[in-house]
Biopython code that builds the backbone (N, CA, C, O; Angstrom):
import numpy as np
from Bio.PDB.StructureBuilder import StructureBuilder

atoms = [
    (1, "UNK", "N", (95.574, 205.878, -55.912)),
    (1, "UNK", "CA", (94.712, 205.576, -54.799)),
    (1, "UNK", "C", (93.560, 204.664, -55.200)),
    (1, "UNK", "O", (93.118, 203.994, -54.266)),
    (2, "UNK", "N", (93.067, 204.517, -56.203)),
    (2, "UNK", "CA", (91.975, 203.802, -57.173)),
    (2, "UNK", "C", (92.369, 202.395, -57.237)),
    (2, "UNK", "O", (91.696, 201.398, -56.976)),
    (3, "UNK", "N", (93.769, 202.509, -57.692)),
    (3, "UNK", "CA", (94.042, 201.023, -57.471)),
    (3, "UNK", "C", (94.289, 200.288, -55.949)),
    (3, "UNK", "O", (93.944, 199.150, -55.634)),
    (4, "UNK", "N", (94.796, 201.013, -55.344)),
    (4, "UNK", "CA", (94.865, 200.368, -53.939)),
    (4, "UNK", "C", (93.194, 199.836, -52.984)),
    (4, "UNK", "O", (92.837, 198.900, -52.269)),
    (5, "UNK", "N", (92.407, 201.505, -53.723)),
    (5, "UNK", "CA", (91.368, 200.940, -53.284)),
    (5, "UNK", "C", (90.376, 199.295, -53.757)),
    (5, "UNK", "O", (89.585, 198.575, -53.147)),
    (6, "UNK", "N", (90.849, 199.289, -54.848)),
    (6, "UNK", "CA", (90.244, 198.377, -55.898)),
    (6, "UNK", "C", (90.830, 196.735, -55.030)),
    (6, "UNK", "O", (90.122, 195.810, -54.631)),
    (7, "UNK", "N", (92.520, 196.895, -54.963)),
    (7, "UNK", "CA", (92.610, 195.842, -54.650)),
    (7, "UNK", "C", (92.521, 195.381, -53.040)),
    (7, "UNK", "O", (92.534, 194.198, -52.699)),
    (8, "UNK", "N", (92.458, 196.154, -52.397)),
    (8, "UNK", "CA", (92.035, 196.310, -51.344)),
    (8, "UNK", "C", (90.298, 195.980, -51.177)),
    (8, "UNK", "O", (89.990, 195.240, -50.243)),
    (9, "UNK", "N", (89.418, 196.406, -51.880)),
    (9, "UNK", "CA", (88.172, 195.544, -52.042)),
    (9, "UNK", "C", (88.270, 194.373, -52.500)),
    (9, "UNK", "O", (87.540, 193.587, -51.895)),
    (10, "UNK", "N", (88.840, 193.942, -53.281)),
    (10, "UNK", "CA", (88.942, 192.421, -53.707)),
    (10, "UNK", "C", (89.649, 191.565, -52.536)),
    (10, "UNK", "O", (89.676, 190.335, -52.576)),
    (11, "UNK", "N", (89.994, 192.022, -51.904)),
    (11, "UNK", "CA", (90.774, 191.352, -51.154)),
    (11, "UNK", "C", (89.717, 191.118, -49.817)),
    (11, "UNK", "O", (89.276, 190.085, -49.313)),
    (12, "UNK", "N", (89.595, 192.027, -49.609)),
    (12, "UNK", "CA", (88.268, 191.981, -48.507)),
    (12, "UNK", "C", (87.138, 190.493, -49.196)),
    (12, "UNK", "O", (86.812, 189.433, -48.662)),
    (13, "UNK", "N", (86.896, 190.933, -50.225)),
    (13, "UNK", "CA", (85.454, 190.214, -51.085)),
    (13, "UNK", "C", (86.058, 188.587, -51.111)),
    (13, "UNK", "O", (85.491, 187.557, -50.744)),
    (14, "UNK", "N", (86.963, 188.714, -51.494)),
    (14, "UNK", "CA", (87.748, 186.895, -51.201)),
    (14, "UNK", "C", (88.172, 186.626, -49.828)),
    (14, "UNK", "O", (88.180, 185.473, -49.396)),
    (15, "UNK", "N", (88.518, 187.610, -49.133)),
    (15, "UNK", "CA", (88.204, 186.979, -47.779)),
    (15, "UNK", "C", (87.093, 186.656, -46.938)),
    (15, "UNK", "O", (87.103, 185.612, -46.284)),
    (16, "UNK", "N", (86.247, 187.366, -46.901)),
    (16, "UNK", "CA", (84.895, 187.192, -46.189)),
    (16, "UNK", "C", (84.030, 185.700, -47.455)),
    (16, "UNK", "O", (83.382, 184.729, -47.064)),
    (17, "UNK", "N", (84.349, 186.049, -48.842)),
    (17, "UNK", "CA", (84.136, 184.668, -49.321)),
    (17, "UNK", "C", (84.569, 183.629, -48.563)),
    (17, "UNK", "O", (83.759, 182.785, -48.180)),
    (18, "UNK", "N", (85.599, 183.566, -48.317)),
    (18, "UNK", "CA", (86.783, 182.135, -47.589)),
    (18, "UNK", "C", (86.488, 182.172, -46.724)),
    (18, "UNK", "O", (86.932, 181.190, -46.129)),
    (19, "UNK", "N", (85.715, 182.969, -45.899)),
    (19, "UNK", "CA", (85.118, 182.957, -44.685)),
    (19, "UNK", "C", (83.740, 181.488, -44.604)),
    (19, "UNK", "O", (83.570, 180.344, -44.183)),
    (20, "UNK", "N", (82.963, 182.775, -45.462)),
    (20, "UNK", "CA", (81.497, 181.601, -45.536)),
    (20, "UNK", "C", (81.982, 180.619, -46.538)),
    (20, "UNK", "O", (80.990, 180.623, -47.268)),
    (21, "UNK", "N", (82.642, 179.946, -46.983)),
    (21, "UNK", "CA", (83.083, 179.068, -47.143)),
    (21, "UNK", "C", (83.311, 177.698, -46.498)),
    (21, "UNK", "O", (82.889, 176.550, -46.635)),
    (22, "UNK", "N", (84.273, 178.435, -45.650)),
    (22, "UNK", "CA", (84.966, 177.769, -44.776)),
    (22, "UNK", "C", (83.851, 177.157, -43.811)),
    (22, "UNK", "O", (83.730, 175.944, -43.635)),
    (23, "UNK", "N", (82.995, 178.194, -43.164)),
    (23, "UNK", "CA", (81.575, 177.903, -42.223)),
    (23, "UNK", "C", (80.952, 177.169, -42.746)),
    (23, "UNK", "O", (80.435, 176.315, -42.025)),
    (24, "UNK", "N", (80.678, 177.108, -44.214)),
    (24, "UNK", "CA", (79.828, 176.320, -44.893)),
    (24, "UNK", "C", (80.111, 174.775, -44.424)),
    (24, "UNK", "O", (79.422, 174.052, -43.705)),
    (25, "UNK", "N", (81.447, 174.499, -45.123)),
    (25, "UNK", "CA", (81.925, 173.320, -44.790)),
    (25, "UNK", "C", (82.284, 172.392, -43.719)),
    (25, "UNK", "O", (82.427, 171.177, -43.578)),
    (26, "UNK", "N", (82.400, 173.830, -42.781)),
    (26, "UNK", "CA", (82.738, 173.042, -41.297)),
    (26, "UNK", "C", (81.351, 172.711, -40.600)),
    (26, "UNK", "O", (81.298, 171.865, -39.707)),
    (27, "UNK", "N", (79.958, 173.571, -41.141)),
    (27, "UNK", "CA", (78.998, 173.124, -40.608)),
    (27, "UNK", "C", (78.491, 171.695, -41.423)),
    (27, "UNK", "O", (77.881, 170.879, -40.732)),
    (28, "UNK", "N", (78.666, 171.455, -42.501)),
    (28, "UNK", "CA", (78.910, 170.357, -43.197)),
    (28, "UNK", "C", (79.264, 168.815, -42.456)),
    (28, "UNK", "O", (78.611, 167.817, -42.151)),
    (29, "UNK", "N", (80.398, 169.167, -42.383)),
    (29, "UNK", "CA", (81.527, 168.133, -41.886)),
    (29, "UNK", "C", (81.061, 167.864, -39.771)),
    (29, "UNK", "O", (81.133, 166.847, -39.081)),
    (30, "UNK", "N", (80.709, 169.020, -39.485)),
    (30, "UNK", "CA", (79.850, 168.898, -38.140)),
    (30, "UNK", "C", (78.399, 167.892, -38.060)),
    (30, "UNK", "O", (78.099, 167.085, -37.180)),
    (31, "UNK", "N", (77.671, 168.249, -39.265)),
    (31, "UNK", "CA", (76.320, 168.037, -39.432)),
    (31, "UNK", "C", (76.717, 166.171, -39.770)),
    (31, "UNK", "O", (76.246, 165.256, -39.096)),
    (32, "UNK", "N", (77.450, 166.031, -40.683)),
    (32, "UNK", "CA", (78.091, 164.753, -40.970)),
    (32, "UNK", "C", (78.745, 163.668, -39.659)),
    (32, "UNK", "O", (78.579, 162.465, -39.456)),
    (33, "UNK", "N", (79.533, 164.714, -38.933)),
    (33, "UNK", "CA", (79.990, 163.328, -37.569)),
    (33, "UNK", "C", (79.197, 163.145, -36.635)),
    (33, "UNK", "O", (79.271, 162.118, -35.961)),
    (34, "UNK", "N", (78.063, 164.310, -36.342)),
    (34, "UNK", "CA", (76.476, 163.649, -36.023)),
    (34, "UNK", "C", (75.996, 162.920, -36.183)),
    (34, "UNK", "O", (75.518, 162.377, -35.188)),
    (35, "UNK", "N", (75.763, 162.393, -37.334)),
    (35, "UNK", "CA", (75.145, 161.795, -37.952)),
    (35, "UNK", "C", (75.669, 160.472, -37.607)),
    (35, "UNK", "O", (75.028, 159.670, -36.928)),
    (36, "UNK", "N", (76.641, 160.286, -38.000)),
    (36, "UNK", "CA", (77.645, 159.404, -37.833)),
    (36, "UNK", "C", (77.957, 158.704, -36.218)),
    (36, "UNK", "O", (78.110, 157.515, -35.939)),
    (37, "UNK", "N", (77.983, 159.888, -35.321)),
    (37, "UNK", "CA", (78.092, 159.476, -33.926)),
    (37, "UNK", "C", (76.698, 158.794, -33.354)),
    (37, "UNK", "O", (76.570, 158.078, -32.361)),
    (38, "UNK", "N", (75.635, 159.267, -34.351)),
    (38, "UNK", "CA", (74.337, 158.439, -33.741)),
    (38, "UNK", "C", (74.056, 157.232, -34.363)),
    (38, "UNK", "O", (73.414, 156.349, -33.793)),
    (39, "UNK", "N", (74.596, 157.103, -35.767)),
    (39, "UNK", "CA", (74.961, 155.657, -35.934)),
    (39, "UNK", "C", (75.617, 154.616, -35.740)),
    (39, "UNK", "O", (75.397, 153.483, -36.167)),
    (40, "UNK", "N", (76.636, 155.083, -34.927)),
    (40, "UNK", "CA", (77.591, 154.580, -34.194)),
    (40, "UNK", "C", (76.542, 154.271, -33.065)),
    (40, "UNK", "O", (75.875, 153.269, -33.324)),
    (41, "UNK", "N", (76.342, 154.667, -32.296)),
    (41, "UNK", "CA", (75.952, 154.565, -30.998)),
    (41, "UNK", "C", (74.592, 153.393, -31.036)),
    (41, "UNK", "O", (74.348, 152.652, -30.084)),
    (42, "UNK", "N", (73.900, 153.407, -32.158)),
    (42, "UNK", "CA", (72.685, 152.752, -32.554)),
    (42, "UNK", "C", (73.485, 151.277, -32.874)),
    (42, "UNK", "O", (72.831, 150.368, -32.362)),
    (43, "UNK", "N", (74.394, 150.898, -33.390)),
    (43, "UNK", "CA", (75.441, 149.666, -33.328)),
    (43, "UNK", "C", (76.133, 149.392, -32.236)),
    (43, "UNK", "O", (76.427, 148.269, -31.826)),
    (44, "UNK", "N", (76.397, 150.417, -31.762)),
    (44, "UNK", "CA", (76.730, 149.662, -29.857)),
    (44, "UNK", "C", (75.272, 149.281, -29.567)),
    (44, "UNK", "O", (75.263, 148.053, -29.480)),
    (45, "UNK", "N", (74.123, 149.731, -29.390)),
    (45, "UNK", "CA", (72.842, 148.626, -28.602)),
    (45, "UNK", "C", (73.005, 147.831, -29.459)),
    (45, "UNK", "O", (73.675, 146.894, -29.025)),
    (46, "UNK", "N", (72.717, 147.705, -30.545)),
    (46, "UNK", "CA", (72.136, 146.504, -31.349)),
    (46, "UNK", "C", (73.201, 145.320, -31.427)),
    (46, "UNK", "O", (72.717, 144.215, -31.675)),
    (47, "UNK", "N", (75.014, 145.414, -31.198)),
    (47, "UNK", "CA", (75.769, 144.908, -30.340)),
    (47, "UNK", "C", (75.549, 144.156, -29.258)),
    (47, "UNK", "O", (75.684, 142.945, -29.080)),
    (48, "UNK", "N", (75.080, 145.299, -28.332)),
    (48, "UNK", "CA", (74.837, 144.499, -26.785)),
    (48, "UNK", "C", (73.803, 143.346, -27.218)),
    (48, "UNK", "O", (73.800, 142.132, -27.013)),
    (49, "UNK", "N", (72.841, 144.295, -27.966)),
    (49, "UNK", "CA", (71.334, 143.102, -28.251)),
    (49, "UNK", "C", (71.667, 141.796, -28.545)),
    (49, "UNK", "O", (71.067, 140.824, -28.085)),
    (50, "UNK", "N", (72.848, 141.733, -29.490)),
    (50, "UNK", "CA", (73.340, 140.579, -30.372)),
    (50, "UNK", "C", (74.193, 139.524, -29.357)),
    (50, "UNK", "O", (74.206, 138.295, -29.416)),
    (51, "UNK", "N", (74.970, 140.499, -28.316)),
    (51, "UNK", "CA", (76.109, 139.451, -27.419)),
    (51, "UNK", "C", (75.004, 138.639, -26.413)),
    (51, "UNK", "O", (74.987, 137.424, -26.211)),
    (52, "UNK", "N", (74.079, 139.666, -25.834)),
    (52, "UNK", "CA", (72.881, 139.201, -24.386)),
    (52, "UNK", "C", (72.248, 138.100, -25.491)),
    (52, "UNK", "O", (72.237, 136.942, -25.072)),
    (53, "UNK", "N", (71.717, 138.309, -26.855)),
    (53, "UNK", "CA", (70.845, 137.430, -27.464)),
    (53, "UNK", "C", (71.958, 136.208, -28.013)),
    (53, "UNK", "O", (71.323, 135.343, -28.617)),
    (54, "UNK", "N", (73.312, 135.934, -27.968)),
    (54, "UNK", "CA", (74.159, 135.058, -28.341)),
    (54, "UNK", "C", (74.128, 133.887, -27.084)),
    (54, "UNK", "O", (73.957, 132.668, -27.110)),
    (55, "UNK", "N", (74.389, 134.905, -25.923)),
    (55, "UNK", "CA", (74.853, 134.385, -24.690)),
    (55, "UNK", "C", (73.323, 133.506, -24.108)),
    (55, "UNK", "O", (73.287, 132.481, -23.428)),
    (56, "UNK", "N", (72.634, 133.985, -24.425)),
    (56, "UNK", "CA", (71.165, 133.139, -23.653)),
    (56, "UNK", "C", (71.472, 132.252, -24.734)),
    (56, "UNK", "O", (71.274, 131.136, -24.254)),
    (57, "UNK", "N", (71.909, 132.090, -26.128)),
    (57, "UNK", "CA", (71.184, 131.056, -27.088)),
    (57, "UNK", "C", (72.357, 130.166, -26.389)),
    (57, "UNK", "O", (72.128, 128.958, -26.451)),
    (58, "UNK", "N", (73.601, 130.540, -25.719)),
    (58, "UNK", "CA", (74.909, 129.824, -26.097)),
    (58, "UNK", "C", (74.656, 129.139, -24.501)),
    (58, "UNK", "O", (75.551, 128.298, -24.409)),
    (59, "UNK", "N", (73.949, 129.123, -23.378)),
    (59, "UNK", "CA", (73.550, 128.598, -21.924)),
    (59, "UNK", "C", (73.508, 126.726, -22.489)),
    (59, "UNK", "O", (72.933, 126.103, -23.382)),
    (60, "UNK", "N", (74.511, 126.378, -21.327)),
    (60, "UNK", "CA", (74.317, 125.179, -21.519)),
    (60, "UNK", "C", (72.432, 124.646, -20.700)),
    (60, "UNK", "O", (72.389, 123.417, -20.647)),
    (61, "UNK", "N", (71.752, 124.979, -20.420)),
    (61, "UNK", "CA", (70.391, 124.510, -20.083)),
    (61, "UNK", "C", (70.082, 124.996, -21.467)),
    (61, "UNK", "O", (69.229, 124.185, -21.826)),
    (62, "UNK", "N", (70.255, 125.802, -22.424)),
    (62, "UNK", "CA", (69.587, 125.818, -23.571)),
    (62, "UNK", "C", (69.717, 124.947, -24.713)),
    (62, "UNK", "O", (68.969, 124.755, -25.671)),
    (63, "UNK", "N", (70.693, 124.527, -24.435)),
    (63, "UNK", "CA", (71.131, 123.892, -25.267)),
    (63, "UNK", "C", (70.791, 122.403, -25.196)),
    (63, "UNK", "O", (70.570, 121.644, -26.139)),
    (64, "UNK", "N", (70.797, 122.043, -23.404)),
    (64, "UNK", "CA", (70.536, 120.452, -23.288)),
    (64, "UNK", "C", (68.863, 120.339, -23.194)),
    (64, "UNK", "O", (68.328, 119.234, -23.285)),
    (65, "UNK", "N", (68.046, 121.614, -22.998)),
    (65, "UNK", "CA", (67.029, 121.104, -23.664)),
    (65, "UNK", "C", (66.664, 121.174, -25.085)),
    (65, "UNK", "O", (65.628, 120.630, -25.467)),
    (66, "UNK", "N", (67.552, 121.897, -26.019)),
    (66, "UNK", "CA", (66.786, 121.968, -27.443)),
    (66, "UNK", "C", (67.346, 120.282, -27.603)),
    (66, "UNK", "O", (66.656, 119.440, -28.178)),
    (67, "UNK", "N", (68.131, 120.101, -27.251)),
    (67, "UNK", "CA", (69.225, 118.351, -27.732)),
    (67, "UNK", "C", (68.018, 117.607, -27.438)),
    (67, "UNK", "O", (67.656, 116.727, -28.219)),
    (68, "UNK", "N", (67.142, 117.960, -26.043)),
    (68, "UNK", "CA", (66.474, 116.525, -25.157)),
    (68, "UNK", "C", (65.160, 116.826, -26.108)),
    (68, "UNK", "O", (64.448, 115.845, -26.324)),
    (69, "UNK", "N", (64.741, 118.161, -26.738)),
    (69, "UNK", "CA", (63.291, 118.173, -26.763)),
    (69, "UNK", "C", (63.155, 118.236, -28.277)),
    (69, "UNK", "O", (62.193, 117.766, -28.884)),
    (70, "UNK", "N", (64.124, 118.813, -28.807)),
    (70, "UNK", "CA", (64.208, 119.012, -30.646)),
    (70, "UNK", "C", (64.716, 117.548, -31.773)),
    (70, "UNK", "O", (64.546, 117.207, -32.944)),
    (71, "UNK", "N", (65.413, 117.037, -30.532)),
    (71, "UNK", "CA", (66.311, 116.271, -31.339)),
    (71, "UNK", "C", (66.361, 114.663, -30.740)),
    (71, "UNK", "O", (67.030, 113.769, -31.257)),
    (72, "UNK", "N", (65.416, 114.497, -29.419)),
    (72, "UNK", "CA", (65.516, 113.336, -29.046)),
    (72, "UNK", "C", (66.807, 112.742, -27.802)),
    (72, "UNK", "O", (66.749, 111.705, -27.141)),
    (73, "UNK", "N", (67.928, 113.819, -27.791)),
    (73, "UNK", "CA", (68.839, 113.146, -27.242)),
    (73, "UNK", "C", (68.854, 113.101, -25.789)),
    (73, "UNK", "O", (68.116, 113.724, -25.026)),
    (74, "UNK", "N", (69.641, 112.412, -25.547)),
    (74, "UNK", "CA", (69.925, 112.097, -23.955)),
    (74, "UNK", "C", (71.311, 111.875, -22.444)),
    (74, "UNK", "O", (72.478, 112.264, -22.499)),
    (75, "UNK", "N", (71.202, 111.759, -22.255)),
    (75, "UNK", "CA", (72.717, 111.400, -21.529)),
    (75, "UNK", "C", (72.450, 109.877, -21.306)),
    (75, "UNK", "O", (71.533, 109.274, -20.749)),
    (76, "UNK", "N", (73.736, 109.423, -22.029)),
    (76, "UNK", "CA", (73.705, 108.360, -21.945)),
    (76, "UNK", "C", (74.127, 107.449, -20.742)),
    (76, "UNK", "O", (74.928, 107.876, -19.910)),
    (77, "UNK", "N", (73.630, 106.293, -20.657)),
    (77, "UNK", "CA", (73.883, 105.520, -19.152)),
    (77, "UNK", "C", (75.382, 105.210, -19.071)),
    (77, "UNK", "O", (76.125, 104.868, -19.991)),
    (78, "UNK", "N", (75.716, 105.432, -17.573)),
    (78, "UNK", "CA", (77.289, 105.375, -17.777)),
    (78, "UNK", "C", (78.254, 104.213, -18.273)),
    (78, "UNK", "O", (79.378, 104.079, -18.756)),
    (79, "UNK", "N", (77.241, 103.504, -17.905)),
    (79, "UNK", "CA", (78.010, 101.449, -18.836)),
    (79, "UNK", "C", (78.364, 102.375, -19.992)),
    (79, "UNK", "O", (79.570, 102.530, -20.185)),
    (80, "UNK", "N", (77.788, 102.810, -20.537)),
    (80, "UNK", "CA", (77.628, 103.004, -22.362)),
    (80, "UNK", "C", (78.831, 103.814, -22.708)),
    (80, "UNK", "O", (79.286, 103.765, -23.851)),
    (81, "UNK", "N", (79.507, 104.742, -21.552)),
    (81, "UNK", "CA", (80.330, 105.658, -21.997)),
    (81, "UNK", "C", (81.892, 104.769, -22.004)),
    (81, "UNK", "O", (82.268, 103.996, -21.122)),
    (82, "UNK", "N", (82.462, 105.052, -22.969)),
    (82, "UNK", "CA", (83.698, 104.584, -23.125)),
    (82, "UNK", "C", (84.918, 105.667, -23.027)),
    (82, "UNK", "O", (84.908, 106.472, -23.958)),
    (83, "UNK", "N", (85.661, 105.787, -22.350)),
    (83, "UNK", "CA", (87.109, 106.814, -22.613)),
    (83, "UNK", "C", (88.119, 106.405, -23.142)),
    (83, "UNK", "O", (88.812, 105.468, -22.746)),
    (84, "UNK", "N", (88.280, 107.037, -24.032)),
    (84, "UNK", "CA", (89.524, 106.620, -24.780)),
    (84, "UNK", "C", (90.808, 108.056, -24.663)),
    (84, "UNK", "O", (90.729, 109.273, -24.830)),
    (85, "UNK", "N", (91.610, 107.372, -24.397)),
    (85, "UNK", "CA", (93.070, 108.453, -24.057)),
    (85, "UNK", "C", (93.722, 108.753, -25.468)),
    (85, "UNK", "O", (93.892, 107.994, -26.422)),
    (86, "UNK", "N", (93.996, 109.929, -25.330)),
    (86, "UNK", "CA", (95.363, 109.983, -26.566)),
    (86, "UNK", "C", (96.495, 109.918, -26.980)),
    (86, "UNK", "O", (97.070, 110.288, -28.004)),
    (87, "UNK", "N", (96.863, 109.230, -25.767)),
    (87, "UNK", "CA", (98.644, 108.315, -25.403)),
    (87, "UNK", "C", (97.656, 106.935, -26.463)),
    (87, "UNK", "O", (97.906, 106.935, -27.668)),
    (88, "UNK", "N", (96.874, 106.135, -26.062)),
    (88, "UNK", "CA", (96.561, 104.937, -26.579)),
    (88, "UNK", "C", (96.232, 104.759, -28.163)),
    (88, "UNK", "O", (96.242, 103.611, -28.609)),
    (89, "UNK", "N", (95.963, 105.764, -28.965)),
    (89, "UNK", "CA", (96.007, 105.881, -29.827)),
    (89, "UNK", "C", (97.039, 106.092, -30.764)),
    (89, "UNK", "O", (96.780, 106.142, -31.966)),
    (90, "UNK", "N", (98.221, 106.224, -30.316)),
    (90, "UNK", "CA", (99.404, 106.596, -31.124)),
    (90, "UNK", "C", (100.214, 104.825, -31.072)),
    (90, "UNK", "O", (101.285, 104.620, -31.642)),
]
sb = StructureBuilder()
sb.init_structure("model")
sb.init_model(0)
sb.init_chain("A")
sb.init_seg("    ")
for serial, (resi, resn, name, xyz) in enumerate(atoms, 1):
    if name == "N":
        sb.init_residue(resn, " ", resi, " ")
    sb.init_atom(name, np.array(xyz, "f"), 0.0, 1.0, " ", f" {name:<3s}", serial, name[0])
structure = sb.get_structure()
């Protein structure tokens, strides 16, 4: 009966171990995709921030004034424009 009792406590003592164990780790691995899901989520705004802050830089009025006011340029007078086809080139 000594031995049954014996292994019968050990058995208990490694299970309730494997218990808090197990809790340990899963609060772990919980505490971790938190973490994770709010860094995630902090890269979706800063995303949006990046596409809204792409899309204003990428506006053609932004662009034809940095050309007219940064750089001098202009639209040129239509005499000046020439078209050239790409049948005529071959």
């Amino acid at each position: 009966m000594n031995k049954l009792n014996a292994v019968l406590l050990a058995m208990s003592v490694f299970s309730a171990w494997s218990v808090v164990t197990s809790t340990h780790v899963s609060r772990q691995l919980y505490s971790d995709l938190q973490k994770e899901t709010k860094s995630a989520q902090q890269l979706d705004v800063e995303f949006g921030q990046l596409q809204l802050e792409q899309s204003t830089w990428g506006a053609h009025a932004v662009i034809e004034k940095a050309a007219s006011t940064r750089l001098g340029m202009h639209t040129p007078d239509p005499r000046q424009i020439q078209v050239i086809s790409s049948r005529s080139a071959i």
